[in-house]
PDBQT receptor file of N, H, CA, C and O in Angstrom, charges set to zero:
ATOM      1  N   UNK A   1      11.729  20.167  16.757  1.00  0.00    +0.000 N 
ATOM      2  CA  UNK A   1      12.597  21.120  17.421  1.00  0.00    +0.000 C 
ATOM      3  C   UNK A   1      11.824  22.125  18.271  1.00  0.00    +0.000 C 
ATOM      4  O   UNK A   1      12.479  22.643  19.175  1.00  0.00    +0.000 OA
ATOM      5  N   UNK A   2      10.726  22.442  18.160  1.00  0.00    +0.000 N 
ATOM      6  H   UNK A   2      10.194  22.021  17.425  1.00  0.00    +0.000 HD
ATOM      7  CA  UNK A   2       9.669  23.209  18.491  1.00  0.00    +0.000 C 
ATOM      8  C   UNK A   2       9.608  22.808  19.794  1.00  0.00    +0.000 C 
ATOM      9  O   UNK A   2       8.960  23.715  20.316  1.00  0.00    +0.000 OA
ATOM     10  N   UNK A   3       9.952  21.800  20.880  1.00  0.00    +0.000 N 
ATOM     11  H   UNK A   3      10.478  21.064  20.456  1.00  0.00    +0.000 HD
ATOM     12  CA  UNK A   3      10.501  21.577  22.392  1.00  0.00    +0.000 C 
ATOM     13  C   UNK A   3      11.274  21.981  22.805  1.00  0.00    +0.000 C 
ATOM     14  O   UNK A   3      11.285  22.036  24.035  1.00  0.00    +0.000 OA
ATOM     15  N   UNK A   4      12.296  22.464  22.120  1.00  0.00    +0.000 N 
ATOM     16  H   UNK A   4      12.287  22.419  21.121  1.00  0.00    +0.000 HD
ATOM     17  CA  UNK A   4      13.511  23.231  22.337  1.00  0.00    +0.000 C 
ATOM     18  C   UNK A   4      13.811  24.331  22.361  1.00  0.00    +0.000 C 
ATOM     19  O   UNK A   4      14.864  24.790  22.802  1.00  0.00    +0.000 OA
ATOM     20  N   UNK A   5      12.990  24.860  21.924  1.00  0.00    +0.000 N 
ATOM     21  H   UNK A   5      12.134  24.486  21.565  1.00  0.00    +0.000 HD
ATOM     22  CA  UNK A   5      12.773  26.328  22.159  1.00  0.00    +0.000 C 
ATOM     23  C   UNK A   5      12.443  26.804  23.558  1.00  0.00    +0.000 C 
ATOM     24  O   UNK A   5      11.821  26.111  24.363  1.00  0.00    +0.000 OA
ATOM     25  N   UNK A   6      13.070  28.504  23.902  1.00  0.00    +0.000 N 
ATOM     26  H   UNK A   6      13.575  29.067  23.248  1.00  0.00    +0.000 HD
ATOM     27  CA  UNK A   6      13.300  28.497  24.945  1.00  0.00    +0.000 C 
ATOM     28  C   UNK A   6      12.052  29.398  25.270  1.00  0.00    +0.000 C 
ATOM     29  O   UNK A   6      11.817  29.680  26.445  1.00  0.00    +0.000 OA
ATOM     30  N   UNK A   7      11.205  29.880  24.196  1.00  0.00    +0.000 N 
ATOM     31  H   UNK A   7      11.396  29.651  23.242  1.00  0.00    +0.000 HD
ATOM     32  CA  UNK A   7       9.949  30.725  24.097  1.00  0.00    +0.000 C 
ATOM     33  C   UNK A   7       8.540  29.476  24.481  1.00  0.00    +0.000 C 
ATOM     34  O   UNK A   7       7.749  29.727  25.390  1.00  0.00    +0.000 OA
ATOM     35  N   UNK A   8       8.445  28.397  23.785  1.00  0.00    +0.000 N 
ATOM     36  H   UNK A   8       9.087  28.193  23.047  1.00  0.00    +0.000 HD
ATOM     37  CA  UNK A   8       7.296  27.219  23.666  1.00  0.00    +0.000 C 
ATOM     38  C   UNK A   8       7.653  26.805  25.527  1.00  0.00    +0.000 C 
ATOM     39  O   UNK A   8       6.746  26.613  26.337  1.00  0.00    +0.000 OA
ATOM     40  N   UNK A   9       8.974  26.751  25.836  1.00  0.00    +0.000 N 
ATOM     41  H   UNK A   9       9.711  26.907  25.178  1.00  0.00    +0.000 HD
ATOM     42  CA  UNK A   9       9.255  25.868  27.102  1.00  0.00    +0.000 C 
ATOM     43  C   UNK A   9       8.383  26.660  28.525  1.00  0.00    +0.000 C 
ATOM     44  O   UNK A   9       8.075  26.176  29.614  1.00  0.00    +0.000 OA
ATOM     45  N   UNK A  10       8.123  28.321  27.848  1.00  0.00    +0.000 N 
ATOM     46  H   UNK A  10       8.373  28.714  26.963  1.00  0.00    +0.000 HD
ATOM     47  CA  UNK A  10       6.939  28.945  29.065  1.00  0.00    +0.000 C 
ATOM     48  C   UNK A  10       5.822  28.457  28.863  1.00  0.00    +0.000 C 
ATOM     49  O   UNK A  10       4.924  29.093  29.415  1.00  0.00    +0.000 OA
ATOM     50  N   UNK A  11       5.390  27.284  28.100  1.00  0.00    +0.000 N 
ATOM     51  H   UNK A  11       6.119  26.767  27.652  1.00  0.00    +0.000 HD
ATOM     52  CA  UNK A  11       4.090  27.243  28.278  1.00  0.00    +0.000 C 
ATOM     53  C   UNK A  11       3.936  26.004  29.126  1.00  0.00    +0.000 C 
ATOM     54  O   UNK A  11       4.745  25.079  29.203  1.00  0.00    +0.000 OA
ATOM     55  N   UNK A  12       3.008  26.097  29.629  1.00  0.00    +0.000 N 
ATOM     56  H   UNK A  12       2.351  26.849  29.567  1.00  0.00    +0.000 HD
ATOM     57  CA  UNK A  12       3.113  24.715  30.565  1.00  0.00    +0.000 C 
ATOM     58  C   UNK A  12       1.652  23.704  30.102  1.00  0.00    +0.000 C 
ATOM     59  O   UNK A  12       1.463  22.543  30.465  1.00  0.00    +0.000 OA
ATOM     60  N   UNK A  13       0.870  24.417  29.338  1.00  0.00    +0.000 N 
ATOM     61  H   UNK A  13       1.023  25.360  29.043  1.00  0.00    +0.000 HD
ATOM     62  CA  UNK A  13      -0.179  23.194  28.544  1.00  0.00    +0.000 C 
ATOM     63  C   UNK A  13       0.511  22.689  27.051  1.00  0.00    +0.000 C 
ATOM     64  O   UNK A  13       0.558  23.188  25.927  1.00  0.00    +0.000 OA
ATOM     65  N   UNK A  14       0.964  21.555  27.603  1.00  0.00    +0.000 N 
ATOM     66  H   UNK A  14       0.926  21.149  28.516  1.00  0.00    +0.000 HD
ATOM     67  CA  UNK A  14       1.281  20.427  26.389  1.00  0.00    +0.000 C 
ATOM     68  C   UNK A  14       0.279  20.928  25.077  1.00  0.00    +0.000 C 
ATOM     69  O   UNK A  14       0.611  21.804  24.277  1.00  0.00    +0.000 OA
ATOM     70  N   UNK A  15      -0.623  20.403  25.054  1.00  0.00    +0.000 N 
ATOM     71  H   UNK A  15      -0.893  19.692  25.703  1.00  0.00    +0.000 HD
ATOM     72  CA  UNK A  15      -2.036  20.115  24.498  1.00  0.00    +0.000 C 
ATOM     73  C   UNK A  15      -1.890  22.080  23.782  1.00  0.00    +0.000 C 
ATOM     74  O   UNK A  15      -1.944  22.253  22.564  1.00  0.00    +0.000 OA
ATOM     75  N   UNK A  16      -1.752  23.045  24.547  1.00  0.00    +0.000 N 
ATOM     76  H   UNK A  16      -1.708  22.905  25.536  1.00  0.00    +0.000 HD
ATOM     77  CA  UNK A  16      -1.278  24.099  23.663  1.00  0.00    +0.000 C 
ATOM     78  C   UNK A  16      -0.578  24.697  22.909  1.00  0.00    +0.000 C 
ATOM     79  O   UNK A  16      -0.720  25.732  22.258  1.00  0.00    +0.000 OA
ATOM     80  N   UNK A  17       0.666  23.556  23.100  1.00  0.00    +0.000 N 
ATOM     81  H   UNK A  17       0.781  22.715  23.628  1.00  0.00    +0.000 HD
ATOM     82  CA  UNK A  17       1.413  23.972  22.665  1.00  0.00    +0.000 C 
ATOM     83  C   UNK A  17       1.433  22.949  21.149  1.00  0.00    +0.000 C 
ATOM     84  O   UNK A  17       1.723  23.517  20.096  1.00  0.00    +0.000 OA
ATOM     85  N   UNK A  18       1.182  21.778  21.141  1.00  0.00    +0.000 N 
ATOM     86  H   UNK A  18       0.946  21.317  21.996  1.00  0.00    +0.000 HD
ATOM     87  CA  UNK A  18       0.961  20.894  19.859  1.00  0.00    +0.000 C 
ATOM     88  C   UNK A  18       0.048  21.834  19.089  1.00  0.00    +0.000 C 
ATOM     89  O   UNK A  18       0.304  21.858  17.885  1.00  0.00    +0.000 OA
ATOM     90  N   UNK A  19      -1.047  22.688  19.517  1.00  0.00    +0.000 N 
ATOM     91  H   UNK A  19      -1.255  22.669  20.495  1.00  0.00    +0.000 HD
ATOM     92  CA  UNK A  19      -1.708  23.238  18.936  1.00  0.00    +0.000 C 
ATOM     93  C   UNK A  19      -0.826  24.458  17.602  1.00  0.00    +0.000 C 
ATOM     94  O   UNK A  19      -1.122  24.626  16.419  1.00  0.00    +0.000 OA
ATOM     95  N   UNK A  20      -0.071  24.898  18.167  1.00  0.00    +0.000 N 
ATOM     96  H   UNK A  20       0.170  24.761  19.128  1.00  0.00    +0.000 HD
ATOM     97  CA  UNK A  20       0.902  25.606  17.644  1.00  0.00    +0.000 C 
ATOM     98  C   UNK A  20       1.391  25.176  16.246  1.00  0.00    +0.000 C 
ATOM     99  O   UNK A  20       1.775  26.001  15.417  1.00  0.00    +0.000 OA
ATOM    100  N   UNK A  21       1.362  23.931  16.035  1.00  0.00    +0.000 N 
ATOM    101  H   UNK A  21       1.051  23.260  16.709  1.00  0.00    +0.000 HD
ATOM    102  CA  UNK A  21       2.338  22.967  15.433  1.00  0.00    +0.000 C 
ATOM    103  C   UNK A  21       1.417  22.690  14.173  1.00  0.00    +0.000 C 
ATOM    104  O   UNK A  21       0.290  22.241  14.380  1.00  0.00    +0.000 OA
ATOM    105  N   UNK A  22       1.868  22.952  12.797  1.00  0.00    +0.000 N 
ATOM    106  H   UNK A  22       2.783  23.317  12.629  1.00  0.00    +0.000 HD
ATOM    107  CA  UNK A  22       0.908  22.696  11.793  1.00  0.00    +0.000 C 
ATOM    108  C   UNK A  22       1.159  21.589  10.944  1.00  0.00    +0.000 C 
ATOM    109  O   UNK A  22       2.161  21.355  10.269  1.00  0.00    +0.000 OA
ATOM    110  N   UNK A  23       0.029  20.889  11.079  1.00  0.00    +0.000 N 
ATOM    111  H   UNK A  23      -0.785  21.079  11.628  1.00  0.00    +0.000 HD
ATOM    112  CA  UNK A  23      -0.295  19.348  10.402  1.00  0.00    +0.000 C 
ATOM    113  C   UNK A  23       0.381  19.094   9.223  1.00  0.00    +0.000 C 
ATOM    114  O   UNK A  23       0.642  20.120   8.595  1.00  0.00    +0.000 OA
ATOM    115  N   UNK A  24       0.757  18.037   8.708  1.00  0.00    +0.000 N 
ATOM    116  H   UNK A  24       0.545  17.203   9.218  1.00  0.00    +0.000 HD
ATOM    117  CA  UNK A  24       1.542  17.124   7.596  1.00  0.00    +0.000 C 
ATOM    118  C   UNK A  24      -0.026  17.244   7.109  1.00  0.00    +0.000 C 
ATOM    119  O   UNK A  24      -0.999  16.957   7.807  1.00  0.00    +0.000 OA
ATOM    120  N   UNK A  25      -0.054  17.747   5.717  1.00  0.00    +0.000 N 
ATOM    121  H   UNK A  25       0.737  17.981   5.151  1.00  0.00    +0.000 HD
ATOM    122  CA  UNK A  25      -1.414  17.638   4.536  1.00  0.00    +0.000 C 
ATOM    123  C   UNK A  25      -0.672  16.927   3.499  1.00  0.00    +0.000 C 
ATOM    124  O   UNK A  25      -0.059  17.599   2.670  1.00  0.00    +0.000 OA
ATOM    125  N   UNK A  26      -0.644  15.473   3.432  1.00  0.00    +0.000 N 
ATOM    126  H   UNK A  26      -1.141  14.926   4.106  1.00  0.00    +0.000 HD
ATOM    127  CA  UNK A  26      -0.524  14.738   2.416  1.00  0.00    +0.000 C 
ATOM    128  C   UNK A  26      -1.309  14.726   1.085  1.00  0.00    +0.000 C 
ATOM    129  O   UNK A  26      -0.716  14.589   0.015  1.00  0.00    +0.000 OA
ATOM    130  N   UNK A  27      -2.763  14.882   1.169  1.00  0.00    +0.000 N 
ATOM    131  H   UNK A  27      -3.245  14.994   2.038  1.00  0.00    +0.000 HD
ATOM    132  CA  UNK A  27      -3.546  15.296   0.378  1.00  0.00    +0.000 C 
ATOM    133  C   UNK A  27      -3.754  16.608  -0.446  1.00  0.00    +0.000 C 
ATOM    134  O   UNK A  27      -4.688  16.834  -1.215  1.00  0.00    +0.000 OA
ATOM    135  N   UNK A  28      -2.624  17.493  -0.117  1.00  0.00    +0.000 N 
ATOM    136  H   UNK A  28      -1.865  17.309   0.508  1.00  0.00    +0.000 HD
ATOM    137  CA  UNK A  28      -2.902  18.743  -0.381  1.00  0.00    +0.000 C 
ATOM    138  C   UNK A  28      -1.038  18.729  -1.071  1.00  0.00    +0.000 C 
ATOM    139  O   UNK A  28      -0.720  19.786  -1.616  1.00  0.00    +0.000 OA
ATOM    140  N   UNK A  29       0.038  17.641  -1.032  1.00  0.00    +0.000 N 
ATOM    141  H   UNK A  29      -0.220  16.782  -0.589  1.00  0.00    +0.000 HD
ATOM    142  CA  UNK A  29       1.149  18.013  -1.338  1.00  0.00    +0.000 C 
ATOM    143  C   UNK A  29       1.546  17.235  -2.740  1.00  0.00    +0.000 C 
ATOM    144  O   UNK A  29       1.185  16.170  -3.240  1.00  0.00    +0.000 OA
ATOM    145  N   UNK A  30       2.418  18.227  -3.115  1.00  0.00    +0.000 N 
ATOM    146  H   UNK A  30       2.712  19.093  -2.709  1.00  0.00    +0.000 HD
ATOM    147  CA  UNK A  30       2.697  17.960  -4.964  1.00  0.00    +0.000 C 
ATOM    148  C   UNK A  30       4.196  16.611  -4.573  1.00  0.00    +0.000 C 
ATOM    149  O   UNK A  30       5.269  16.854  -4.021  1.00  0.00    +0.000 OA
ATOM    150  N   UNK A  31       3.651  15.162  -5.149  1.00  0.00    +0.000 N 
ATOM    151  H   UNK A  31       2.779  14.964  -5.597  1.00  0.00    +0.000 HD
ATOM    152  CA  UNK A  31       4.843  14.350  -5.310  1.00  0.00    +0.000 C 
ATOM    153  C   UNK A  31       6.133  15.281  -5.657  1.00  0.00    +0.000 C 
ATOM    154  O   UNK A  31       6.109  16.060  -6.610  1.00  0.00    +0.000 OA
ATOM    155  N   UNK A  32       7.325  15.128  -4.756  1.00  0.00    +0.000 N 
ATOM    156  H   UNK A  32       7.346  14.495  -3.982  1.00  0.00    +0.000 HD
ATOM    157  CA  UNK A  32       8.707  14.814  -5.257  1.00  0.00    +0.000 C 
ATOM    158  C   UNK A  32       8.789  16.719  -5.539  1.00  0.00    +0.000 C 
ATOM    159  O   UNK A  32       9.694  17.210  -6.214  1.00  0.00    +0.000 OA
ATOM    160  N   UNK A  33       8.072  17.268  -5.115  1.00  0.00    +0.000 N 
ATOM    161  H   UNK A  33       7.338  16.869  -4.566  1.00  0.00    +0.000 HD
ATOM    162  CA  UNK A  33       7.883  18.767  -5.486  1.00  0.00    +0.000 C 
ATOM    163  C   UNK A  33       7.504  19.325  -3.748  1.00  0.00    +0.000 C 
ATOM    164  O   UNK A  33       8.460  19.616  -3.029  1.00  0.00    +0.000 OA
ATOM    165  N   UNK A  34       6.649  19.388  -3.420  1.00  0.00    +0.000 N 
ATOM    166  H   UNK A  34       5.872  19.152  -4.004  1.00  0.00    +0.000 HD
ATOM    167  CA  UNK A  34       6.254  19.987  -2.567  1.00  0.00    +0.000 C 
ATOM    168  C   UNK A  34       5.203  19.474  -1.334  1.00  0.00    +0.000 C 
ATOM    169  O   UNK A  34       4.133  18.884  -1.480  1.00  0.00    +0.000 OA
ATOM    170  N   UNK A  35       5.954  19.955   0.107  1.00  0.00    +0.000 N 
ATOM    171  H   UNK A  35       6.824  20.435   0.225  1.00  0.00    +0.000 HD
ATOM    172  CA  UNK A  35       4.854  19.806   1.127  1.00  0.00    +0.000 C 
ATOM    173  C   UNK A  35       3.760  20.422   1.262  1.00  0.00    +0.000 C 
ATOM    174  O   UNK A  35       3.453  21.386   0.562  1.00  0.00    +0.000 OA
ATOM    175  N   UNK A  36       2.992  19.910   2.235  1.00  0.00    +0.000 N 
ATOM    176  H   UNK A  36       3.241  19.127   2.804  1.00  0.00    +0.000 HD
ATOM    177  CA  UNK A  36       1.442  20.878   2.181  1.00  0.00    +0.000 C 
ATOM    178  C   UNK A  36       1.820  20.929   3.718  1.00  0.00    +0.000 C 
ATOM    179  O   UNK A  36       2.659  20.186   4.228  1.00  0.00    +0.000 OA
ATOM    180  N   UNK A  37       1.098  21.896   4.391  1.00  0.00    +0.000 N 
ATOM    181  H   UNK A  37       0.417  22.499   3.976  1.00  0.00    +0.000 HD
ATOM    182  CA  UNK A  37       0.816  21.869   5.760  1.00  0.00    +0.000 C 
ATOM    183  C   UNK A  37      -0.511  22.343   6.026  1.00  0.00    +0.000 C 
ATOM    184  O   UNK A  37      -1.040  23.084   5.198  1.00  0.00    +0.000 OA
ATOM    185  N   UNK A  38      -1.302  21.917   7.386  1.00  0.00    +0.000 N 
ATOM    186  H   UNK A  38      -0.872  21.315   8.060  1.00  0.00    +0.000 HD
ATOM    187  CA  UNK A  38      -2.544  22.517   7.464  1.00  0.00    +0.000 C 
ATOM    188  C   UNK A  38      -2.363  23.481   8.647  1.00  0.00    +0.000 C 
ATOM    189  O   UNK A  38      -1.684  23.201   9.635  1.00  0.00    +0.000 OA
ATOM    190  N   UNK A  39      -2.820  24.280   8.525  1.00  0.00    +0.000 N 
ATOM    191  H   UNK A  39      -3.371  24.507   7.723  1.00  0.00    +0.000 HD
ATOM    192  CA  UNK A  39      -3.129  25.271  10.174  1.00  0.00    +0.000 C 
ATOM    193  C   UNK A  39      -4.106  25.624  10.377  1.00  0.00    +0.000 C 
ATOM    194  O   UNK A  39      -4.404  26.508   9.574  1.00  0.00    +0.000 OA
ATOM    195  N   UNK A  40      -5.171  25.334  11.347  1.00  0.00    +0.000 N 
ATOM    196  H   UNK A  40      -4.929  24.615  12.000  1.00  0.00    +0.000 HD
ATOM    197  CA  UNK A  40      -6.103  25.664  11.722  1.00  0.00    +0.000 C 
ATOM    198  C   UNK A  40      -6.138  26.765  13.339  1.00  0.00    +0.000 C 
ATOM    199  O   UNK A  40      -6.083  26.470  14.533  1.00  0.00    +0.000 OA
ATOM    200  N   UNK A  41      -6.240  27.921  12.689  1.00  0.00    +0.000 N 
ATOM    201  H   UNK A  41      -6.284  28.161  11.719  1.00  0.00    +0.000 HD
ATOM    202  CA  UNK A  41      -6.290  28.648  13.931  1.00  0.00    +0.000 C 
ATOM    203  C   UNK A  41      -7.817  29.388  14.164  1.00  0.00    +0.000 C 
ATOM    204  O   UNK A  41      -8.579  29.844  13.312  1.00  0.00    +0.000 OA
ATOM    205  N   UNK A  42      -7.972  29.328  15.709  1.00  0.00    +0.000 N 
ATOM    206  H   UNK A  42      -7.353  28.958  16.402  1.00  0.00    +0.000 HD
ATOM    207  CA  UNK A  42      -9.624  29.211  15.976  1.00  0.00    +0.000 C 
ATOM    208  C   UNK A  42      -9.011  30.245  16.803  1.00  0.00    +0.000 C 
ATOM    209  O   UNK A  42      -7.897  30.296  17.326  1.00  0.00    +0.000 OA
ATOM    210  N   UNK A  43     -10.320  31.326  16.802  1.00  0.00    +0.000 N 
ATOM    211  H   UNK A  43     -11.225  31.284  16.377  1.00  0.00    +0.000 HD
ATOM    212  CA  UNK A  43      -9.471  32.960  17.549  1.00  0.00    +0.000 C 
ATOM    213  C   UNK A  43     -10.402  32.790  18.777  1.00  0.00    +0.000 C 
ATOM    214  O   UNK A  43      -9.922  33.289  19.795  1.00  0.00    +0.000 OA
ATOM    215  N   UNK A  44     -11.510  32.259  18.919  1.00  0.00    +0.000 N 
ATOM    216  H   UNK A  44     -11.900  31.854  18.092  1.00  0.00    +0.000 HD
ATOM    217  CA  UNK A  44     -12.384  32.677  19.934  1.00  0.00    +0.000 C 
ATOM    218  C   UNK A  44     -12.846  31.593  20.767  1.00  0.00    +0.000 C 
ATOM    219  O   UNK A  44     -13.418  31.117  19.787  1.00  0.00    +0.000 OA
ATOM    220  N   UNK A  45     -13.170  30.618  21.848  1.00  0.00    +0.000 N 
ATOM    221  H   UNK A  45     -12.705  31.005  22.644  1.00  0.00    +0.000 HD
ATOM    222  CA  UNK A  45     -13.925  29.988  22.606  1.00  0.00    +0.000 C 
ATOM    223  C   UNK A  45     -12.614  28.854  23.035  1.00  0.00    +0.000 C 
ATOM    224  O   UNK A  45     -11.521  28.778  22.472  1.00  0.00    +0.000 OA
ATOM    225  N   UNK A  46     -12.932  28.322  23.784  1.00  0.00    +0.000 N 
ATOM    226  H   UNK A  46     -13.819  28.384  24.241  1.00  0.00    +0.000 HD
ATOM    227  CA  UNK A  46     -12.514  27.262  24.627  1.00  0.00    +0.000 C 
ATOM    228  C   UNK A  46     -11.067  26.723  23.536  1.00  0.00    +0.000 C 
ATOM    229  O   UNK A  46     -10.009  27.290  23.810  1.00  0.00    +0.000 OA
ATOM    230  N   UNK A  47     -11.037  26.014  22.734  1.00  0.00    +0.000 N 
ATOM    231  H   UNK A  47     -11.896  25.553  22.512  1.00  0.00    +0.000 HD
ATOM    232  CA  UNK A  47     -10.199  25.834  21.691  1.00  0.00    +0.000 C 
ATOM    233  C   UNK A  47      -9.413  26.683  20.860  1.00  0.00    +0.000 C 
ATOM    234  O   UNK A  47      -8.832  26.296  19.846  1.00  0.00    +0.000 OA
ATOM    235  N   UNK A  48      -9.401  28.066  21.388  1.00  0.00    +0.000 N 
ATOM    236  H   UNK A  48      -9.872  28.380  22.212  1.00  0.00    +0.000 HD
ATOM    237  CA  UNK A  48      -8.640  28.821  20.783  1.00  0.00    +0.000 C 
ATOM    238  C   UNK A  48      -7.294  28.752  20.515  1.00  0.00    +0.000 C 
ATOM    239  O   UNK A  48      -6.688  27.959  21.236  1.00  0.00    +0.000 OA
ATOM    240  N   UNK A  49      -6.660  29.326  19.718  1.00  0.00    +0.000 N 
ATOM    241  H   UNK A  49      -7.152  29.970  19.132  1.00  0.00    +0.000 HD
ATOM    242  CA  UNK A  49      -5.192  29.155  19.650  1.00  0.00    +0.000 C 
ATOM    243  C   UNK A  49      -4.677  30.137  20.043  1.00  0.00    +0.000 C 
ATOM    244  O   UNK A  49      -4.925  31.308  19.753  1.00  0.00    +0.000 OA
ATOM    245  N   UNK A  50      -3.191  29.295  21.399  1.00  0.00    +0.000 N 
ATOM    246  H   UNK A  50      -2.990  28.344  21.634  1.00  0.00    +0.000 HD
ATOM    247  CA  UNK A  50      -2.271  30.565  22.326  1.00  0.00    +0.000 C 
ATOM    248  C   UNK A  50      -2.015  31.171  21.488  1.00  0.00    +0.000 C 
ATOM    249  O   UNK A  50      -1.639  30.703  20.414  1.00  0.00    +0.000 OA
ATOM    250  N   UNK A  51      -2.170  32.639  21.786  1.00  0.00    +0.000 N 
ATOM    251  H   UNK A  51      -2.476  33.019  22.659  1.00  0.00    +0.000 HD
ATOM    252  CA  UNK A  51      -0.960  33.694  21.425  1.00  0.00    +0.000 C 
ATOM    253  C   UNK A  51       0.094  34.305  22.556  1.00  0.00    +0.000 C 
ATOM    254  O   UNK A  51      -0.279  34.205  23.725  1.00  0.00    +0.000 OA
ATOM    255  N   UNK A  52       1.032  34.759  22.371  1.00  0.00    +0.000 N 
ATOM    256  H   UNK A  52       1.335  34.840  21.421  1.00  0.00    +0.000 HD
ATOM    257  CA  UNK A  52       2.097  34.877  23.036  1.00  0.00    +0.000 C 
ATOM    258  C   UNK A  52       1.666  36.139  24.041  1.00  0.00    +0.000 C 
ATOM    259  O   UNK A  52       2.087  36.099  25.197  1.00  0.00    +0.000 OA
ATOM    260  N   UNK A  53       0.809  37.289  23.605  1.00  0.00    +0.000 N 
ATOM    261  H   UNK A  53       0.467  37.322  22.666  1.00  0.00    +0.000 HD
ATOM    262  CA  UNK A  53       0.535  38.377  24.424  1.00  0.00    +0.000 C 
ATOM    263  C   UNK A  53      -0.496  37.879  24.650  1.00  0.00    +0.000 C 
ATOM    264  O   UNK A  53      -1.182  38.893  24.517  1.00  0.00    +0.000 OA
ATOM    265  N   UNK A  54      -1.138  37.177  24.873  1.00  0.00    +0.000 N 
ATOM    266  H   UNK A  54      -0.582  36.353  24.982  1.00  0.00    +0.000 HD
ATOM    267  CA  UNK A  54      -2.658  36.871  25.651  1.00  0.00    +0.000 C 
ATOM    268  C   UNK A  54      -2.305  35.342  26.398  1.00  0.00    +0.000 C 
ATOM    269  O   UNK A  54      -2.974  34.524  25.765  1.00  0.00    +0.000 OA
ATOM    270  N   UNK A  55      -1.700  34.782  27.245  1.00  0.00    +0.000 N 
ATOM    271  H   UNK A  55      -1.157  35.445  27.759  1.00  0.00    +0.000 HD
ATOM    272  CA  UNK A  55      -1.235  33.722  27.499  1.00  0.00    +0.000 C 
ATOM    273  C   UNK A  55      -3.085  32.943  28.646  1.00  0.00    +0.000 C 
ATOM    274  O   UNK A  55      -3.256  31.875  29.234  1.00  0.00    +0.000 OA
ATOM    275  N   UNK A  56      -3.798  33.877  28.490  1.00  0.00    +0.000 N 
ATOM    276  H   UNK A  56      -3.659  34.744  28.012  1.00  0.00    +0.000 HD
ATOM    277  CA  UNK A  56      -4.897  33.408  29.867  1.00  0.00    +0.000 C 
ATOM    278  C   UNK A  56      -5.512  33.137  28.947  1.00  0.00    +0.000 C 
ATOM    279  O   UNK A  56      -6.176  32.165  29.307  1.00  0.00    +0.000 OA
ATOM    280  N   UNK A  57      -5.892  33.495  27.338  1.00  0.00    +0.000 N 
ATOM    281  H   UNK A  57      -5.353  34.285  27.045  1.00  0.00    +0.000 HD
ATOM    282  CA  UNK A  57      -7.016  32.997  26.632  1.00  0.00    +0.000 C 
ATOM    283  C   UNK A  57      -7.362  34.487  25.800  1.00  0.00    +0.000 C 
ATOM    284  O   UNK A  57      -6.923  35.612  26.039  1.00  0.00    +0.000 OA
ATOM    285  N   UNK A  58      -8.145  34.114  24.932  1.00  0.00    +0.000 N 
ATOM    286  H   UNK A  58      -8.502  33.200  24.738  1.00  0.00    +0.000 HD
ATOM    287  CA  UNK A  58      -9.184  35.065  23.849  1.00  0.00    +0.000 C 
ATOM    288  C   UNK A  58     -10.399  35.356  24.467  1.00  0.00    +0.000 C 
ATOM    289  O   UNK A  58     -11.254  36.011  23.871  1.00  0.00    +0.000 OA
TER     290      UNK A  58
């Protein structure tokens, strides 16, 4: 649903915006109980993750 949004639809790097999006952790989730998710957010260099008030970069 995270395409549909009318906030994600200002961004115009794809590739930044998946970044946004936090990973299925199968390895980390309890059977029949609970999901895991991973998020990796990197604050500084080339790979950083968008934030909404800094849209040019960290």
């Amino acid at each position: 649903m995270i395409w549909r949004c009318p906030i994600v639809s200002t961004i115009p790097d794809r590739q930044a915006v998946e970044g946004l999006i936090a990973a299925l952790d199968m390895e980390a989730a309890v059977p029949m109980d609970a999901r895991a998710y991973r998020f990796d957010i990197v604050l500084r260099g080339r790979r950083s993750t968008l934030f909404e008030n800094r849209m040019e970069g960290n």
